[in-house]
C-alpha positions in Angstrom: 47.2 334.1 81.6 46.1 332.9 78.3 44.1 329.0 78.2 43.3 326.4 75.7 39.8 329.0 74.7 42.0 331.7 74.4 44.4 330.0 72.1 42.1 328.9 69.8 40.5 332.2 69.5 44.0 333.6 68.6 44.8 330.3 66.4 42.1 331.2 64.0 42.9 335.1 64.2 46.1 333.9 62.7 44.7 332.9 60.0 42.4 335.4 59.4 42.6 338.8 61.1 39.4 339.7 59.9 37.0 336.5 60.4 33.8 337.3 61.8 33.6 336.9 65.9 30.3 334.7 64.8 32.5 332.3 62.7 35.1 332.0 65.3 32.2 331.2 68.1 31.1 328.5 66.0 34.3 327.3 65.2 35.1 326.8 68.8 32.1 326.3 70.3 32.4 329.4 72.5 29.8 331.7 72.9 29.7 334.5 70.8 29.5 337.1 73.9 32.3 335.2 75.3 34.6 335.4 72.1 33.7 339.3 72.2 34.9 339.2 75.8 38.0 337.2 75.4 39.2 338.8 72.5 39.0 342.5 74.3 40.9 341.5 77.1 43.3 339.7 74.4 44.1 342.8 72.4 44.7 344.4 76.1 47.4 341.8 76.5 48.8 339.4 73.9 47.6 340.9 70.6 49.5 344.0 69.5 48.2 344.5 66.5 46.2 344.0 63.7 47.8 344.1 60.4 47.3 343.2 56.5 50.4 341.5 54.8 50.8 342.6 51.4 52.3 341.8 47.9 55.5 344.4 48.1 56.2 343.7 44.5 52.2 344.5 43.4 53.1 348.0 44.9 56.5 348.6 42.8 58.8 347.2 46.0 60.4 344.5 43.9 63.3 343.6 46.1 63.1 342.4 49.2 66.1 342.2 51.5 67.3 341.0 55.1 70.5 342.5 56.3 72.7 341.9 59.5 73.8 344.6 60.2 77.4 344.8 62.9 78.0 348.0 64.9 79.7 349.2 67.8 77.9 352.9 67.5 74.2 352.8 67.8 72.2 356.1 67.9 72.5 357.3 64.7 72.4 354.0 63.1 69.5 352.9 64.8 67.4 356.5 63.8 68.4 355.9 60.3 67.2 352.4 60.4 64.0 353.6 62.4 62.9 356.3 59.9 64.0 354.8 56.8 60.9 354.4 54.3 62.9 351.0 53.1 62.9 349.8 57.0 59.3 347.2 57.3 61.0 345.1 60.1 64.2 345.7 62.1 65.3 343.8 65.7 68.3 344.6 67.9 70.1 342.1 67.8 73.4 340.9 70.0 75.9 342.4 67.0 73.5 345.0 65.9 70.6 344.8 63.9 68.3 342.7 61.9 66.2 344.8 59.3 63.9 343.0 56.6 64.0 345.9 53.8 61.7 346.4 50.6 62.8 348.5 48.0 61.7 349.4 44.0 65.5 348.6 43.1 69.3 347.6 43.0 70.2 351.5 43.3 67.5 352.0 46.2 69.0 349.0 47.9 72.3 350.2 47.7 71.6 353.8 48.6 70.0 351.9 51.4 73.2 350.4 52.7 75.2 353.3 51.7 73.4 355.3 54.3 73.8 352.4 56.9 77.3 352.7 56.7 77.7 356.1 56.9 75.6 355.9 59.8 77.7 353.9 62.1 77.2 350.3 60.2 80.9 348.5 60.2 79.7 345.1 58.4 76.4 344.7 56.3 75.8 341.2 55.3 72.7 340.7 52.9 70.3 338.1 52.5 67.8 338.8 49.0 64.8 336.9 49.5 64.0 335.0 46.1 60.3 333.9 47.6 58.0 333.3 50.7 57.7 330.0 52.1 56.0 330.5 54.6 55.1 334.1 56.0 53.3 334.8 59.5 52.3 331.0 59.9 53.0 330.3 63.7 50.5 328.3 65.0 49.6 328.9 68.6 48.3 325.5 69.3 50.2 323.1 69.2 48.9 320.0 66.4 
Protein backbone atom coordinates (compact mmCIF):
# COMPACT_ATOMS: atom_id res chain seq x y z
CA UNK A 1 0.00 0.00 0.00
CA UNK A 2 1.47 3.30 -0.87
CA UNK A 3 0.62 6.57 1.98
CA UNK A 4 0.80 10.21 1.91
CA UNK A 5 5.16 9.77 2.68
CA UNK A 6 5.27 7.59 -0.12
CA UNK A 7 3.53 9.80 -2.51
CA UNK A 8 5.45 12.57 -2.05
CA UNK A 9 8.64 10.74 -2.43
CA UNK A 10 7.21 9.63 -5.90
CA UNK A 11 5.70 13.29 -6.47
CA UNK A 12 9.11 14.79 -6.54
CA UNK A 13 10.68 11.65 -8.45
CA UNK A 14 8.32 12.86 -11.13
CA UNK A 15 9.77 15.62 -11.49
CA UNK A 16 13.12 14.75 -11.33
CA UNK A 17 14.24 11.12 -11.74
CA UNK A 18 17.54 11.84 -10.71
CA UNK A 19 17.23 14.38 -7.53
CA UNK A 20 19.38 13.51 -4.75
CA UNK A 21 17.62 11.13 -1.88
CA UNK A 22 19.24 14.12 0.48
CA UNK A 23 17.13 16.82 -1.36
CA UNK A 24 14.05 14.71 -1.40
CA UNK A 25 14.54 14.04 2.69
CA UNK A 26 14.67 17.61 3.13
CA UNK A 27 11.99 18.43 0.95
CA UNK A 28 9.65 16.19 2.85
CA UNK A 29 10.88 16.18 6.09
CA UNK A 30 11.56 12.40 6.00
CA UNK A 31 14.57 10.97 7.09
CA UNK A 32 17.12 10.37 4.72
CA UNK A 33 17.51 6.48 5.82
CA UNK A 34 13.77 6.38 5.58
CA UNK A 35 13.59 7.88 1.98
CA UNK A 36 16.42 5.17 1.05
CA UNK A 37 14.04 2.62 2.53
CA UNK A 38 10.82 3.73 1.07
CA UNK A 39 12.06 4.28 -2.23
CA UNK A 40 13.58 0.38 -2.37
CA UNK A 41 10.54 -1.08 -1.45
CA UNK A 42 8.88 1.56 -4.10
CA UNK A 43 10.84 0.41 -7.11
CA UNK A 44 9.85 -3.32 -5.83
CA UNK A 45 6.28 -2.22 -6.31
CA UNK A 46 4.99 0.93 -8.00
CA UNK A 47 7.98 2.22 -9.87
CA UNK A 48 8.90 0.38 -13.01
CA UNK A 49 11.29 2.19 -14.28
CA UNK A 50 13.58 4.92 -14.46
CA UNK A 51 13.88 6.69 -17.69
CA UNK A 52 15.23 9.98 -19.45
CA UNK A 53 12.77 11.78 -21.94
CA UNK A 54 14.49 13.06 -24.85
CA UNK A 55 14.28 15.68 -27.70
CA UNK A 56 13.44 13.02 -30.75
CA UNK A 57 14.06 15.72 -33.21
CA UNK A 58 17.78 16.68 -31.50
CA UNK A 59 18.50 13.05 -32.59
CA UNK A 60 17.30 13.25 -36.38
CA UNK A 61 13.53 11.71 -35.41
CA UNK A 62 11.70 14.76 -36.74
CA UNK A 63 8.24 13.29 -36.89
CA UNK A 64 6.39 12.18 -34.36
CA UNK A 65 3.21 10.23 -34.81
CA UNK A 66 0.23 8.43 -32.86
CA UNK A 67 -1.62 5.97 -34.83
CA UNK A 68 -4.85 3.78 -34.04
CA UNK A 69 -4.41 1.16 -35.34
CA UNK A 70 -7.97 -1.45 -36.21
CA UNK A 71 -7.33 -5.26 -36.58
CA UNK A 72 -9.04 -8.42 -36.30
CA UNK A 73 -5.57 -10.52 -36.75
CA UNK A 74 -3.10 -9.89 -34.09
CA UNK A 75 0.20 -11.97 -33.93
CA UNK A 76 1.99 -10.72 -36.64
CA UNK A 77 0.83 -7.27 -36.29
CA UNK A 78 1.52 -6.98 -32.82
CA UNK A 79 5.44 -8.52 -33.48
CA UNK A 80 5.86 -5.95 -36.17
CA UNK A 81 4.66 -3.27 -33.94
CA UNK A 82 6.82 -4.75 -30.99
CA UNK A 83 10.19 -4.90 -32.92
CA UNK A 84 9.82 -1.93 -34.99
CA UNK A 85 12.82 0.58 -34.36
CA UNK A 86 9.86 3.42 -35.09
CA UNK A 87 7.63 1.73 -32.10
CA UNK A 88 8.59 4.11 -28.54
CA UNK A 89 5.09 3.47 -27.16
CA UNK A 90 2.30 1.09 -28.25
CA UNK A 91 -1.01 -0.16 -25.94
CA UNK A 92 -3.52 -2.82 -26.85
CA UNK A 93 -6.27 -1.27 -27.16
CA UNK A 94 -10.16 -2.55 -27.54
CA UNK A 95 -9.88 -2.18 -31.66
CA UNK A 96 -6.27 -2.81 -31.71
CA UNK A 97 -3.55 -0.75 -31.00
CA UNK A 98 -2.24 2.58 -29.90
CA UNK A 99 1.49 3.19 -30.99
CA UNK A 100 3.22 6.74 -30.40
CA UNK A 101 5.95 6.39 -33.41
CA UNK A 102 9.17 8.68 -34.09
CA UNK A 103 10.61 8.66 -37.25
CA UNK A 104 13.55 10.91 -39.44
CA UNK A 105 10.75 11.26 -42.24
CA UNK A 106 7.50 11.24 -44.41
CA UNK A 107 8.92 8.02 -46.40
CA UNK A 108 9.99 6.31 -42.97
CA UNK A 109 6.49 7.07 -41.69
CA UNK A 110 4.90 5.68 -44.42
CA UNK A 111 7.11 2.68 -44.87
CA UNK A 112 5.99 2.49 -41.31
CA UNK A 113 2.41 2.07 -42.01
CA UNK A 114 3.01 0.20 -45.08
CA UNK A 115 4.37 -2.64 -43.03
CA UNK A 116 1.37 -2.33 -40.54
CA UNK A 117 -0.85 -3.11 -43.10
CA UNK A 118 0.72 -5.75 -44.57
CA UNK A 119 0.93 -7.11 -41.28
CA UNK A 120 -2.68 -7.58 -40.42
CA UNK A 121 -3.61 -3.64 -39.86
CA UNK A 122 -7.29 -3.05 -41.70
CA UNK A 123 -7.59 0.77 -40.64
CA UNK A 124 -4.60 3.16 -39.64
CA UNK A 125 -5.76 6.43 -38.55
CA UNK A 126 -2.90 9.06 -37.81
CA UNK A 127 -2.46 11.67 -35.40
CA UNK A 128 1.12 14.02 -36.19
CA UNK A 129 1.93 15.65 -33.13
CA UNK A 130 2.85 19.39 -34.02
CA UNK A 131 4.26 19.96 -30.18
CA UNK A 132 4.25 18.77 -26.42
CA UNK A 133 2.09 20.37 -24.04
CA UNK A 134 2.56 18.68 -21.51
CA UNK A 135 4.66 15.36 -21.47
CA UNK A 136 4.99 12.86 -18.33
CA UNK A 137 3.39 15.52 -15.87
CA UNK A 138 0.96 13.43 -13.71
CA UNK A 139 1.04 14.48 -10.49
CA UNK A 140 0.60 11.88 -7.80
CA UNK A 141 -0.70 14.09 -5.08
CA UNK A 142 -3.41 15.55 -5.53
CA UNK A 143 -3.13 19.86 -5.21
Amino acid sequence: MVDAKDLQILSLLRQDARMPLSLISKRTSIPLSTVFDRLRRLEKSVITKHISLIDFQRIGLHLRAHLIIHTEEGPHLERFIMDARQTNSAYRTHTGYLVEGVFSSMLDFHSFVKGLKENGASFVEEHHVLEDMKREGFNVINP
